[in-house]
mmCIF file of the N, C-alpha and C atoms, coordinates in Angstrom:
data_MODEL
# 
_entry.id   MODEL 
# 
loop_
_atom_site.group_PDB 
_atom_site.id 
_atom_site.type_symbol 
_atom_site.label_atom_id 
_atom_site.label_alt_id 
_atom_site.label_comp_id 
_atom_site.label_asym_id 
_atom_site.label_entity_id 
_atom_site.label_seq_id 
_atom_site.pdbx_PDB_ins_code 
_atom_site.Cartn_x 
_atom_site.Cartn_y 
_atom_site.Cartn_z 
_atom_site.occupancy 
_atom_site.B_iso_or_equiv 
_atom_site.pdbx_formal_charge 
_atom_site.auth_seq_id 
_atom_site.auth_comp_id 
_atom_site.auth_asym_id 
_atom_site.auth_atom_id 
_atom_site.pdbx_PDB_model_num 
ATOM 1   N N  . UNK A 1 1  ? 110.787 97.313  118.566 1.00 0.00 ? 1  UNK A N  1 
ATOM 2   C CA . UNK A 1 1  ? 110.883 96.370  117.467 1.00 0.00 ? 1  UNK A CA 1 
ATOM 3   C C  . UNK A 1 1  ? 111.444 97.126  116.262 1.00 0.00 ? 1  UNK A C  1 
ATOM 4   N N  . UNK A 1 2  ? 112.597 96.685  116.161 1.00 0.00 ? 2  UNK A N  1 
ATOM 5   C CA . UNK A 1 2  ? 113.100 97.223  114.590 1.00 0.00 ? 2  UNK A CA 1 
ATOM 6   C C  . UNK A 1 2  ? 112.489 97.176  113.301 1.00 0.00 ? 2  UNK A C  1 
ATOM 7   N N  . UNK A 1 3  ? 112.757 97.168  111.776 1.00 0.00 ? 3  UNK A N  1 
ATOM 8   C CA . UNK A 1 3  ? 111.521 97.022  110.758 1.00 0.00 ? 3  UNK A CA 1 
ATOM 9   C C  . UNK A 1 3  ? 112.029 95.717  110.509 1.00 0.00 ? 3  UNK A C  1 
ATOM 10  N N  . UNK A 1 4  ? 113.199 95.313  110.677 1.00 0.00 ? 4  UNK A N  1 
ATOM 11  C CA . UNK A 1 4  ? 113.579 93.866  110.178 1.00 0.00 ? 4  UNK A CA 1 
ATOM 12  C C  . UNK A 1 4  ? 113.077 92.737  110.902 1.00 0.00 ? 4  UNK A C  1 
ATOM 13  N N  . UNK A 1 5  ? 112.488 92.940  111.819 1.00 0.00 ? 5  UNK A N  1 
ATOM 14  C CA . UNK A 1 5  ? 111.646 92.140  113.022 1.00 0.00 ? 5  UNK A CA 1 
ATOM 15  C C  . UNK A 1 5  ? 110.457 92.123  112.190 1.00 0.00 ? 5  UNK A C  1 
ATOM 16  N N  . UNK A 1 6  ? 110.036 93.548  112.396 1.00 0.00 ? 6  UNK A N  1 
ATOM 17  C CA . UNK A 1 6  ? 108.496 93.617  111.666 1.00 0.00 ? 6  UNK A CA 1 
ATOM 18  C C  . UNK A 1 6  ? 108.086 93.211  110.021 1.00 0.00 ? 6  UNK A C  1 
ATOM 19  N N  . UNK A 1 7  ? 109.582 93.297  109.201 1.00 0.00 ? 7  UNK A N  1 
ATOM 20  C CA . UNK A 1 7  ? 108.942 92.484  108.123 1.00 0.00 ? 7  UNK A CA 1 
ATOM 21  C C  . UNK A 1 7  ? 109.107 90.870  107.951 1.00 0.00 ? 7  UNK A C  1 
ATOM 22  N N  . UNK A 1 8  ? 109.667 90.695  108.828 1.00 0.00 ? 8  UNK A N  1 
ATOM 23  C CA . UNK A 1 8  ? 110.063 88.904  109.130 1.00 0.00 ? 8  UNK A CA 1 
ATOM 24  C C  . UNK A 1 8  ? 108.125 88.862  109.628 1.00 0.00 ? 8  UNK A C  1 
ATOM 25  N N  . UNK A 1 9  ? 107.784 89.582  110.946 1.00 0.00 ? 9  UNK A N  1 
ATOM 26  C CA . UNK A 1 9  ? 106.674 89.060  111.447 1.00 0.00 ? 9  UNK A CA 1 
ATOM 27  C C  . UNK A 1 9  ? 105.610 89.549  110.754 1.00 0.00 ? 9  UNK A C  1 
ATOM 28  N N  . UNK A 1 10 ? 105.643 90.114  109.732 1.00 0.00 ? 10 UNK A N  1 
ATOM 29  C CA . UNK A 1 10 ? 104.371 90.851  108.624 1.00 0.00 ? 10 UNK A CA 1 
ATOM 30  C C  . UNK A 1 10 ? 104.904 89.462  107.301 1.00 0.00 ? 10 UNK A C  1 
ATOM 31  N N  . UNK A 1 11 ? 105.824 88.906  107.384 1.00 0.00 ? 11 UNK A N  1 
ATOM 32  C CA . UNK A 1 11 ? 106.095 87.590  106.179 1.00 0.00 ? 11 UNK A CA 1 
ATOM 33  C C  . UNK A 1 11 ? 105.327 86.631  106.758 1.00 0.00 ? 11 UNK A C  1 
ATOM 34  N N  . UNK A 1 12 ? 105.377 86.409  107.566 1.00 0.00 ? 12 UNK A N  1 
ATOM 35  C CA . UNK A 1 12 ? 105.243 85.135  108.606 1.00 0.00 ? 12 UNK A CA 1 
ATOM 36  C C  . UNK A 1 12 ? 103.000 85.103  108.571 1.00 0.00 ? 12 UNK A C  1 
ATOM 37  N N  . UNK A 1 13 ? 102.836 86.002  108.812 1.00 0.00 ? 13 UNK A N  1 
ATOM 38  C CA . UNK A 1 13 ? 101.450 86.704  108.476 1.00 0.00 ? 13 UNK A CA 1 
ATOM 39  C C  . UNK A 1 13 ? 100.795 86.188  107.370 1.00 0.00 ? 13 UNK A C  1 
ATOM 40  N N  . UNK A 1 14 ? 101.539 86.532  106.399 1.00 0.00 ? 14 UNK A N  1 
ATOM 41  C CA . UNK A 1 14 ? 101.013 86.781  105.315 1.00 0.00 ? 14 UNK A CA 1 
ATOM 42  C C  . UNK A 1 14 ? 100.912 85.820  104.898 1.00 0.00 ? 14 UNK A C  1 
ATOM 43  N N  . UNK A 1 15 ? 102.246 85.115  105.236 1.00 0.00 ? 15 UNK A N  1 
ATOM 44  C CA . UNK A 1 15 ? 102.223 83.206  104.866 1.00 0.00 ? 15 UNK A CA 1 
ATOM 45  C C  . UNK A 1 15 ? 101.123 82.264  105.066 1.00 0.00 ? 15 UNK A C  1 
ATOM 46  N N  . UNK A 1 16 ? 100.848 82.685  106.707 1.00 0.00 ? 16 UNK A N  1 
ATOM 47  C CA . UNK A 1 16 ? 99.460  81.957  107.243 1.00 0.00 ? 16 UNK A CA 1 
ATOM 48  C C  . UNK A 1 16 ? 98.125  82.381  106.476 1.00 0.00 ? 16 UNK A C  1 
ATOM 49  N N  . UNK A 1 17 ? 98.123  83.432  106.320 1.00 0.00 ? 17 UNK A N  1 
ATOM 50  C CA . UNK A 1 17 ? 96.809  84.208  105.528 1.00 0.00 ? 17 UNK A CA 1 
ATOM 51  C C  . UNK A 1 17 ? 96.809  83.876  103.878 1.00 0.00 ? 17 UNK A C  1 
ATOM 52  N N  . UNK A 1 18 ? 97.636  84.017  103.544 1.00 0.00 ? 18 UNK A N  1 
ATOM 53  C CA . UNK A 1 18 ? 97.736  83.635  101.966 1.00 0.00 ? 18 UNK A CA 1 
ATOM 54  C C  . UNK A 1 18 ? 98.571  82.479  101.613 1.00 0.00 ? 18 UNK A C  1 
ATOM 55  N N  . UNK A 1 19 ? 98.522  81.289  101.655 1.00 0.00 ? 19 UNK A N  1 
ATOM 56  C CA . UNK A 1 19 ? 99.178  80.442  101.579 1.00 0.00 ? 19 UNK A CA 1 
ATOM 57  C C  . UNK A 1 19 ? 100.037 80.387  100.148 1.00 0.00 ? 19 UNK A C  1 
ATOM 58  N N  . UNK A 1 20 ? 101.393 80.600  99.605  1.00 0.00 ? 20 UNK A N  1 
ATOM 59  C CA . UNK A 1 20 ? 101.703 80.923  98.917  1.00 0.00 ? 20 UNK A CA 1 
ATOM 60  C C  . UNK A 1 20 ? 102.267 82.058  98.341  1.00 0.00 ? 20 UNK A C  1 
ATOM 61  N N  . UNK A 1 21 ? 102.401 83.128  99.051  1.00 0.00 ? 21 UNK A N  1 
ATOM 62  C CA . UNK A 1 21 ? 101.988 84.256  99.009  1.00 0.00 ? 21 UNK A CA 1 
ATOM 63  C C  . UNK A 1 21 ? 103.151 85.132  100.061 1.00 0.00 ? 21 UNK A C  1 
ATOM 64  N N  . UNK A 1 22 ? 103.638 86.212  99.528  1.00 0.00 ? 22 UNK A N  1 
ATOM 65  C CA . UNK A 1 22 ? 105.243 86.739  100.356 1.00 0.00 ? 22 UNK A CA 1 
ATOM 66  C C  . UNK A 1 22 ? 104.192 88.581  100.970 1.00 0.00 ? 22 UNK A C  1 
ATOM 67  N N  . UNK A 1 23 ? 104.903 89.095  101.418 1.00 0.00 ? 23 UNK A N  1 
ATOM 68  C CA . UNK A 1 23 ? 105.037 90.159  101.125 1.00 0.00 ? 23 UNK A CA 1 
ATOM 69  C C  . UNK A 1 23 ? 106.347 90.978  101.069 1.00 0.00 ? 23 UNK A C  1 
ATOM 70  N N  . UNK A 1 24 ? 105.543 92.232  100.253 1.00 0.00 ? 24 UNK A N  1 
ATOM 71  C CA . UNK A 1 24 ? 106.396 92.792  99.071  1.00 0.00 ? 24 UNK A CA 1 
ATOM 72  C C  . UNK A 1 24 ? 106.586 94.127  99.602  1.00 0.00 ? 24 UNK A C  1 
ATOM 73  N N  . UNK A 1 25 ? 107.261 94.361  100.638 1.00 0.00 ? 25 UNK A N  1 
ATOM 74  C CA . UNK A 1 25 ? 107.381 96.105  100.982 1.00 0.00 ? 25 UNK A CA 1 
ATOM 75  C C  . UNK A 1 25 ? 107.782 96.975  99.956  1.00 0.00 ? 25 UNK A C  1 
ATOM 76  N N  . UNK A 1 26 ? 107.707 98.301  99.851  1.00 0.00 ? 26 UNK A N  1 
ATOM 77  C CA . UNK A 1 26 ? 107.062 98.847  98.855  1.00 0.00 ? 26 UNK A CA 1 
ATOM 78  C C  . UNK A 1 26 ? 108.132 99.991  99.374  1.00 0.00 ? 26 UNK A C  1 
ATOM 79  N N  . UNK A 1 27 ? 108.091 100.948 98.475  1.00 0.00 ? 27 UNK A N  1 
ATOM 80  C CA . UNK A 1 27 ? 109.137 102.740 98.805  1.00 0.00 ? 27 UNK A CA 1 
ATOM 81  C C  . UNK A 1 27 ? 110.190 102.525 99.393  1.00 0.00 ? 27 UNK A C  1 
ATOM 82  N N  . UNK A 1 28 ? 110.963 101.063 98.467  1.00 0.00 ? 28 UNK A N  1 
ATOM 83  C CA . UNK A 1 28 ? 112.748 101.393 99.010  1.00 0.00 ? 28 UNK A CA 1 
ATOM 84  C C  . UNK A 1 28 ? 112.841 101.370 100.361 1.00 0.00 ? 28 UNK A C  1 
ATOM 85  N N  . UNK A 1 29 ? 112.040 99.716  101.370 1.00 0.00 ? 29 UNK A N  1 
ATOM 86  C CA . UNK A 1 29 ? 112.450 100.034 102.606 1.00 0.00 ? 29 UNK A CA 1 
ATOM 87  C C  . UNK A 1 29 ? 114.086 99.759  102.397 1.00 0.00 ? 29 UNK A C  1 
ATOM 88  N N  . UNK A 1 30 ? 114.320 98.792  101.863 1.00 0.00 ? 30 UNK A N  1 
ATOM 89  C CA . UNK A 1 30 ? 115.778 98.694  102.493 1.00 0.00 ? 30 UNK A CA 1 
ATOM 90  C C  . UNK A 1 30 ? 116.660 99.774  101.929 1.00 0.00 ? 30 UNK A C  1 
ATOM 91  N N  . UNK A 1 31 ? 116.358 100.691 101.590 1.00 0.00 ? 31 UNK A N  1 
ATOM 92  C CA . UNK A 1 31 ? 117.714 101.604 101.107 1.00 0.00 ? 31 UNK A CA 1 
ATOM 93  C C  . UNK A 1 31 ? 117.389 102.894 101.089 1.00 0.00 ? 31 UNK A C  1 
ATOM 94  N N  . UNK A 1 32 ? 116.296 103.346 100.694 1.00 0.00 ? 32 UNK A N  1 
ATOM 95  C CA . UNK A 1 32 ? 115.915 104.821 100.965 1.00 0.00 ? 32 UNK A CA 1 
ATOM 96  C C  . UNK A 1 32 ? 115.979 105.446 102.180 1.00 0.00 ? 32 UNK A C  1 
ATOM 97  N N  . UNK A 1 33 ? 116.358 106.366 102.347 1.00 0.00 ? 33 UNK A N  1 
ATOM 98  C CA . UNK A 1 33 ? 116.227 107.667 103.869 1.00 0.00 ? 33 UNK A CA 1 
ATOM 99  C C  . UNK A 1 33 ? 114.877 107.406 103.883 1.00 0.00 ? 33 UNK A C  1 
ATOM 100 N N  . UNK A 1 34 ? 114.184 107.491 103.226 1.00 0.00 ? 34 UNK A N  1 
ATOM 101 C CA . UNK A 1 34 ? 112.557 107.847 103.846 1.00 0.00 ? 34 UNK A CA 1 
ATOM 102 C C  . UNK A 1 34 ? 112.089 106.342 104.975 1.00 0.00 ? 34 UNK A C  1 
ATOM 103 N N  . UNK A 1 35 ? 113.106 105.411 104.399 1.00 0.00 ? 35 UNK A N  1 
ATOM 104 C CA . UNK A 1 35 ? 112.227 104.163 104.893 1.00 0.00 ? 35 UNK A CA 1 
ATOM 105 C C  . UNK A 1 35 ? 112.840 103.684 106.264 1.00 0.00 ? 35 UNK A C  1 
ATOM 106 N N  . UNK A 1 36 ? 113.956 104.725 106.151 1.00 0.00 ? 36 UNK A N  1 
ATOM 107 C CA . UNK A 1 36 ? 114.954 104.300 107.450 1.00 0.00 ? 36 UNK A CA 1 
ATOM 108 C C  . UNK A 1 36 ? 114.120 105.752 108.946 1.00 0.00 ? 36 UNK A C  1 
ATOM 109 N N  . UNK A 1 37 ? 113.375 106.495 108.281 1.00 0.00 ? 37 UNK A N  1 
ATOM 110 C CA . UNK A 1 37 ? 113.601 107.676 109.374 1.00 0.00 ? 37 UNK A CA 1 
ATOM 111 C C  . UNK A 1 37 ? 111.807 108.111 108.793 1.00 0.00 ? 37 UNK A C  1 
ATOM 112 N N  . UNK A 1 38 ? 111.028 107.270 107.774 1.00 0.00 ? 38 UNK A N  1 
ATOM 113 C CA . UNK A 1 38 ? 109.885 107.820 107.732 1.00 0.00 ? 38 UNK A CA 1 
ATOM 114 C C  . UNK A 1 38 ? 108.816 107.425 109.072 1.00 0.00 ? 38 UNK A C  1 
ATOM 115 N N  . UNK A 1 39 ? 107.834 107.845 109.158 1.00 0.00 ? 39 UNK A N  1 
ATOM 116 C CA . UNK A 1 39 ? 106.727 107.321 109.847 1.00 0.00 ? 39 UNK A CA 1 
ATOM 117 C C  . UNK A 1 39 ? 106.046 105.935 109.690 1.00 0.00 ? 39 UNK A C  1 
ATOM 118 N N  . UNK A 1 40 ? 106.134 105.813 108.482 1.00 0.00 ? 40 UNK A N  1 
ATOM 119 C CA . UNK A 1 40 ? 105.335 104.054 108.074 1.00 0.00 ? 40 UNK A CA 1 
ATOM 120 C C  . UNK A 1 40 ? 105.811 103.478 106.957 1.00 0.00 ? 40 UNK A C  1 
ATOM 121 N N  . UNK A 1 41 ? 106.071 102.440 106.505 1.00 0.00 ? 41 UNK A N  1 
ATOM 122 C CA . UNK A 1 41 ? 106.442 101.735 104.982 1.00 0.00 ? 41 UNK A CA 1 
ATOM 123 C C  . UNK A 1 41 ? 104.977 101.142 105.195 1.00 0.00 ? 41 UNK A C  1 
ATOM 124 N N  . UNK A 1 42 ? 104.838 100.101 103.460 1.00 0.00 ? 42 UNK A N  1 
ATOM 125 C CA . UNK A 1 42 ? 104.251 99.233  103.713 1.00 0.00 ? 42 UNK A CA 1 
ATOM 126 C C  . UNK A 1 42 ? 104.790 97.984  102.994 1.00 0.00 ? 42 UNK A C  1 
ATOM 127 N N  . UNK A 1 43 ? 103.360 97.275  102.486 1.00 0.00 ? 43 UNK A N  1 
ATOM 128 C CA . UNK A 1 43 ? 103.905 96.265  101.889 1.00 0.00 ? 43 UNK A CA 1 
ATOM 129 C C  . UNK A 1 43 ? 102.465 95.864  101.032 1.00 0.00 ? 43 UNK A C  1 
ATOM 130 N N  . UNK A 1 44 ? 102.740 94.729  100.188 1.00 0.00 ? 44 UNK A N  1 
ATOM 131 C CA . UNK A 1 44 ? 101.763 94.462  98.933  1.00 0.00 ? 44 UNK A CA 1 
ATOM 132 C C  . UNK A 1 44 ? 101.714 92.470  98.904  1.00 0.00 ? 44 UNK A C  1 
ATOM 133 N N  . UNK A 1 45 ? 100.432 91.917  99.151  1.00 0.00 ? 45 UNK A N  1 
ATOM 134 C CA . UNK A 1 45 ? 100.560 90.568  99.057  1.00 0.00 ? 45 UNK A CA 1 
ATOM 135 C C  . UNK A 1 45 ? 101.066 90.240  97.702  1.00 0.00 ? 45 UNK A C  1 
ATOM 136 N N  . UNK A 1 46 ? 101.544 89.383  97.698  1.00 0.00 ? 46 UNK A N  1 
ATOM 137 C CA . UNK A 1 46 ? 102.375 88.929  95.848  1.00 0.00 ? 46 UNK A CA 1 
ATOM 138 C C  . UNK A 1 46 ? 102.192 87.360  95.963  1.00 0.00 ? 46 UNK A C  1 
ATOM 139 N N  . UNK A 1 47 ? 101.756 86.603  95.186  1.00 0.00 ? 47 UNK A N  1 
ATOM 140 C CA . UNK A 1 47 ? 101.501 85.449  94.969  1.00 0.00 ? 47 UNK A CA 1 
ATOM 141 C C  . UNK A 1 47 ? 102.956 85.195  94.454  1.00 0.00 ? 47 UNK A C  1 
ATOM 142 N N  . UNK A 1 48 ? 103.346 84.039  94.546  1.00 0.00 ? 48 UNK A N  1 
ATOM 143 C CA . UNK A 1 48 ? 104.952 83.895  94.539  1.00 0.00 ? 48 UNK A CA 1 
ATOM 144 C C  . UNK A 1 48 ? 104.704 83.296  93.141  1.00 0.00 ? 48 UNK A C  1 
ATOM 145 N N  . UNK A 1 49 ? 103.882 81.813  92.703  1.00 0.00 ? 49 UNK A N  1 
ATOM 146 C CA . UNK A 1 49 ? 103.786 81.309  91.431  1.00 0.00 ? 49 UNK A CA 1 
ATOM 147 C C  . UNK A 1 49 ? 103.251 82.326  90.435  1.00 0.00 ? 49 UNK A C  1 
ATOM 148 N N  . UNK A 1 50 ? 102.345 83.230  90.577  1.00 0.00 ? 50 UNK A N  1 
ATOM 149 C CA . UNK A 1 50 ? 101.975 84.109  89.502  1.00 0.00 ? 50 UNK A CA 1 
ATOM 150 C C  . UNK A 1 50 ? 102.539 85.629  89.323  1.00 0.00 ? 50 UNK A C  1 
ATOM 151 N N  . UNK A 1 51 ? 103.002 86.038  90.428  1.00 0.00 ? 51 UNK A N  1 
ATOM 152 C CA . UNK A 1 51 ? 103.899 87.013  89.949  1.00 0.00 ? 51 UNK A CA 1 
ATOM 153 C C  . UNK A 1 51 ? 103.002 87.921  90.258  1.00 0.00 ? 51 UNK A C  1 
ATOM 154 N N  . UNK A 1 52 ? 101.527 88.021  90.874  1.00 0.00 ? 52 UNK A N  1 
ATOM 155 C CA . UNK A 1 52 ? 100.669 89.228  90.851  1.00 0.00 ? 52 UNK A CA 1 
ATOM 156 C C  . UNK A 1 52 ? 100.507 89.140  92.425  1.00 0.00 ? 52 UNK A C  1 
ATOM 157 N N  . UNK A 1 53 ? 100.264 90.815  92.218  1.00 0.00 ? 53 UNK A N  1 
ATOM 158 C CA . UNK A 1 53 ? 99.430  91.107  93.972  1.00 0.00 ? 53 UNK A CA 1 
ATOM 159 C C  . UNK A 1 53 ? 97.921  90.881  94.028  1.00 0.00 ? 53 UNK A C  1 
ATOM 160 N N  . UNK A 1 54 ? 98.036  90.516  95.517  1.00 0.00 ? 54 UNK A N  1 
ATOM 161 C CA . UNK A 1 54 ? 96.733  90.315  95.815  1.00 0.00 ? 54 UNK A CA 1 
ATOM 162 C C  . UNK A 1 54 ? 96.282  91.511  96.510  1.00 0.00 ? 54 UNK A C  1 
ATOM 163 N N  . UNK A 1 55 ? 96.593  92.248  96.758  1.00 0.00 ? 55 UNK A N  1 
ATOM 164 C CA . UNK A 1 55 ? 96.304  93.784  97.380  1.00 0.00 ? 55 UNK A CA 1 
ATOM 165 C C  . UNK A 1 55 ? 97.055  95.195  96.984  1.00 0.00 ? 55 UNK A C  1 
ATOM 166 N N  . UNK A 1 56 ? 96.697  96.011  97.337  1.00 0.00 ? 56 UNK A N  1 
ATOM 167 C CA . UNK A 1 56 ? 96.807  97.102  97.259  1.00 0.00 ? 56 UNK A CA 1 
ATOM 168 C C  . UNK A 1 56 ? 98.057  97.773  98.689  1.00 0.00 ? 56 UNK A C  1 
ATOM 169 N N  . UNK A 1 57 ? 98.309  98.818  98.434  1.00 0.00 ? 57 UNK A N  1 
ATOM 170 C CA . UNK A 1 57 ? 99.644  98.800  99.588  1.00 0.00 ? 57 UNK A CA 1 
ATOM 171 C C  . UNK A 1 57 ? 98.859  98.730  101.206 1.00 0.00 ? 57 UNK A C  1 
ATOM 172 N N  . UNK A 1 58 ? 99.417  97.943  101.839 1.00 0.00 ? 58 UNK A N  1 
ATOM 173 C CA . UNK A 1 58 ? 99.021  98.327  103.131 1.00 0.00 ? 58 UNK A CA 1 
ATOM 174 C C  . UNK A 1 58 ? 100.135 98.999  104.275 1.00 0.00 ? 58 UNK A C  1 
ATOM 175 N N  . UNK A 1 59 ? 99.607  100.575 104.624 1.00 0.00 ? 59 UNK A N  1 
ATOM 176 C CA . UNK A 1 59 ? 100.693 100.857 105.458 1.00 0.00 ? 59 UNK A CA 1 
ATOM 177 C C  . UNK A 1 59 ? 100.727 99.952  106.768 1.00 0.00 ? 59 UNK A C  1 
ATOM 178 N N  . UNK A 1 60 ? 102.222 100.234 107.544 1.00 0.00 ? 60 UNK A N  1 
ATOM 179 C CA . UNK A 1 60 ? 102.704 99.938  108.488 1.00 0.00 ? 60 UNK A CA 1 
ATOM 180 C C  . UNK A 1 60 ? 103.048 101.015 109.734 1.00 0.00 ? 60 UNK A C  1 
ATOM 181 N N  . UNK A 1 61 ? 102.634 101.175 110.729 1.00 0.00 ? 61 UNK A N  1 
ATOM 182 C CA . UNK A 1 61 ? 102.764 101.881 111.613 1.00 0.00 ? 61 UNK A CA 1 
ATOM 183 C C  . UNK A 1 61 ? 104.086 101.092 112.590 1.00 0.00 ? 61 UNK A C  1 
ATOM 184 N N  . UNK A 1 62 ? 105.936 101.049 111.969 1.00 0.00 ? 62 UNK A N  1 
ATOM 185 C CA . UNK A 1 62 ? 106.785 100.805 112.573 1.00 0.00 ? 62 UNK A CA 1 
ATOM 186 C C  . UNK A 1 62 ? 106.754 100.803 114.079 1.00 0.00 ? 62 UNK A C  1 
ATOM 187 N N  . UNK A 1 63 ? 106.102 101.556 114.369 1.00 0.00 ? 63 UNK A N  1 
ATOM 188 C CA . UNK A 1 63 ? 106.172 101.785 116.236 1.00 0.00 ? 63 UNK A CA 1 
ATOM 189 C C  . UNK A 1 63 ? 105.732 101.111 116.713 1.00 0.00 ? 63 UNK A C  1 
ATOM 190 N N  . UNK A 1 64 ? 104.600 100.321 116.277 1.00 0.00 ? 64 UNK A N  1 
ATOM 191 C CA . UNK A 1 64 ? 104.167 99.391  116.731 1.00 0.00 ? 64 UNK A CA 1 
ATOM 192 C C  . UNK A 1 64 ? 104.379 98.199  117.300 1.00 0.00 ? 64 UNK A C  1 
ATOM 193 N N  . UNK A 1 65 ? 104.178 97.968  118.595 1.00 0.00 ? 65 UNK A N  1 
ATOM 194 C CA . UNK A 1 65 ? 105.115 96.222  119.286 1.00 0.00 ? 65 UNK A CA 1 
ATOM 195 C C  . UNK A 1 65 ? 104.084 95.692  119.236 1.00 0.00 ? 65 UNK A C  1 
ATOM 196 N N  . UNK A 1 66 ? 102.839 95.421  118.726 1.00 0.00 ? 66 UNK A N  1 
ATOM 197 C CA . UNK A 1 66 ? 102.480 94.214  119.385 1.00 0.00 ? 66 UNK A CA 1 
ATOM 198 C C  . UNK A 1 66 ? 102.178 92.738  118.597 1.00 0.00 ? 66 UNK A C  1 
ATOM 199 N N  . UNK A 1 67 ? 101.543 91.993  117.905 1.00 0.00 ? 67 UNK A N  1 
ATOM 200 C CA . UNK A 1 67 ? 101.805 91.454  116.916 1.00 0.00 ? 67 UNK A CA 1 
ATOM 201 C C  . UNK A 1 67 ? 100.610 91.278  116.148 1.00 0.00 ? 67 UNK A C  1 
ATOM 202 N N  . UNK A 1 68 ? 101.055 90.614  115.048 1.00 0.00 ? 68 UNK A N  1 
ATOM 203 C CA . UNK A 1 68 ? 100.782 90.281  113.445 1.00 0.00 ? 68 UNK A CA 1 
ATOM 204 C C  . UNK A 1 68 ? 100.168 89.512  113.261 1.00 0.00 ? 68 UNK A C  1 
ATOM 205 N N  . UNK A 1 69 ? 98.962  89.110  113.481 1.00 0.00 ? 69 UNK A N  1 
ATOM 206 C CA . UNK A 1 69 ? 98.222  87.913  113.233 1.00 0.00 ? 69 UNK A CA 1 
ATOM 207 C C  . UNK A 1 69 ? 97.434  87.510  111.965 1.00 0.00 ? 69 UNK A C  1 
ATOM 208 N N  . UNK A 1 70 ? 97.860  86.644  110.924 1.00 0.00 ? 70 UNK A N  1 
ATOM 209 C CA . UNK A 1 70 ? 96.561  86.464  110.045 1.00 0.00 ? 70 UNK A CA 1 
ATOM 210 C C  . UNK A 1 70 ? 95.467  87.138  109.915 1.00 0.00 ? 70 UNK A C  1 
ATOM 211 N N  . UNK A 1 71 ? 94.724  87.082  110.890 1.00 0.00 ? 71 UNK A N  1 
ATOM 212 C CA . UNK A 1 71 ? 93.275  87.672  111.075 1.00 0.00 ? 71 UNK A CA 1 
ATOM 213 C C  . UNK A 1 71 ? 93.391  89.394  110.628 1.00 0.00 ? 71 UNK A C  1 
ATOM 214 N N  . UNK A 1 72 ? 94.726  89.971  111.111 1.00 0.00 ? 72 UNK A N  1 
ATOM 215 C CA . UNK A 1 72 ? 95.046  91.221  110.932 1.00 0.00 ? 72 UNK A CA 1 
ATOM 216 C C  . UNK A 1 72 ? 95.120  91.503  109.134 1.00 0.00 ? 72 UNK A C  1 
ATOM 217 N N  . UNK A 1 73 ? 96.151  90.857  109.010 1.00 0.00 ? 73 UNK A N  1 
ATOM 218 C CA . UNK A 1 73 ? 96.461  90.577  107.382 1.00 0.00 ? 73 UNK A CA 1 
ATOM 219 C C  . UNK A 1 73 ? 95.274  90.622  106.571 1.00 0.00 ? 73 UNK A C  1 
ATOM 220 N N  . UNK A 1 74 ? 94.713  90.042  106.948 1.00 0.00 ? 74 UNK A N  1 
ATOM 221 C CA . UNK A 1 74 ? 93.151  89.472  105.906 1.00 0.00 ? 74 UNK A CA 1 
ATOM 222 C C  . UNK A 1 74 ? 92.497  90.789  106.131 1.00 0.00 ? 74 UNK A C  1 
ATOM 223 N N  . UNK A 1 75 ? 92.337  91.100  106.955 1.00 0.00 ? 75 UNK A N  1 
ATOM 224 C CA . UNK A 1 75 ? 91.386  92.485  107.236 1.00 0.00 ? 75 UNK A CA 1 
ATOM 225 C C  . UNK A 1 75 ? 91.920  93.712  106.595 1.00 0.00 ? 75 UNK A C  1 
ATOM 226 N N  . UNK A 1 76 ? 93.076  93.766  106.923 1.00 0.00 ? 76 UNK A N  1 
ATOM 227 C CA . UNK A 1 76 ? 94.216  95.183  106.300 1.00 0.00 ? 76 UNK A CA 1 
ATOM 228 C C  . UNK A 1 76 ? 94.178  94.792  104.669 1.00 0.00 ? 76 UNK A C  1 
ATOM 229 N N  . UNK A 1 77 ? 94.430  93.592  104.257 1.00 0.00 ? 77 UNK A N  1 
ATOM 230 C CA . UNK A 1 77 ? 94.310  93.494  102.857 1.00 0.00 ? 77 UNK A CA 1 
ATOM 231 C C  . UNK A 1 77 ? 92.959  93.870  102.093 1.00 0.00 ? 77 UNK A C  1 
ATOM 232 N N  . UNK A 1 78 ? 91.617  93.403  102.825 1.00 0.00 ? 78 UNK A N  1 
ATOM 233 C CA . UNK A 1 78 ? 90.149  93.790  102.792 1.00 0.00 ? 78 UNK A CA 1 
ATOM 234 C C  . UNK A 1 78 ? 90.109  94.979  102.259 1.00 0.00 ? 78 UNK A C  1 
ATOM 235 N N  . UNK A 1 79 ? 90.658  95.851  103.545 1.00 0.00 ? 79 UNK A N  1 
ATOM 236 C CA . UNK A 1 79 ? 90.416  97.718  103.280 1.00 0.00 ? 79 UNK A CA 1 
ATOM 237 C C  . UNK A 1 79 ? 91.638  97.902  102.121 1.00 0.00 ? 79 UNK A C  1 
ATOM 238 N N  . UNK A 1 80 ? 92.535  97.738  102.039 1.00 0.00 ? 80 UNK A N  1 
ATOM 239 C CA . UNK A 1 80 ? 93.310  98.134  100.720 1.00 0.00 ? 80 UNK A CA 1 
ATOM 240 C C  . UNK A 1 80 ? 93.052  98.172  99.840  1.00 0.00 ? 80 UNK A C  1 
ATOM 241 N N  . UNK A 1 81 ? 92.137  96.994  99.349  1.00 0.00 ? 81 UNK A N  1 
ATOM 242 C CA . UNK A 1 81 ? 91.917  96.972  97.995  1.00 0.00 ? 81 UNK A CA 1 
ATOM 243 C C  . UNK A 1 81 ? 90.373  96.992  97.814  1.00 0.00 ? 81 UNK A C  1 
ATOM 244 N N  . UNK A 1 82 ? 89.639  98.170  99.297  1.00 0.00 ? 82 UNK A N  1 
ATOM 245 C CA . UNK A 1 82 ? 88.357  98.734  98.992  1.00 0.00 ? 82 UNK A CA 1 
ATOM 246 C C  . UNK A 1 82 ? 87.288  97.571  98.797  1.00 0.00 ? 82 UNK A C  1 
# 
């Protein structure tokens, strides 16, 4: 799975889990070396009408195939923001 897969299916997530609500990958995935050849990006819930996050960064383990479920989202957002 490429990252452009994985942030379509980490959007799609986040949508169901936060109704309203995008995510916001974080450290220059689309253009930095680090984000093309690092180990993990992440991303940050963002309320689309208010302009604020609802979490704290959550990494992404790219290697990962299997999928993205709400239930995941909600939990990963949980521990982020402690």
């Amino acid at each position: 799975m490429n990252r452009a897969d994985i942030r379509r299916k980490v959007n799609e997530a986040v949508a169901a889990a936060y109704p309203g609500c995008v995510a916001e990958f974080q450290g220059g995935v689309e253009r930095s070396r680090m984000a093309t050849r690092g180990p993990t990006f992440g991303f940050r819930v963002k309320d689309v009408k208010t302009g604020r996050y609802r979490s704290n960064v959550v990494w992404v383990n790219p290697d990962f195939v299997g999928t993205w479920p709400a239930d995941w989202v909600r939990r990963a957002v949980e521990e982020s923001n402690g």
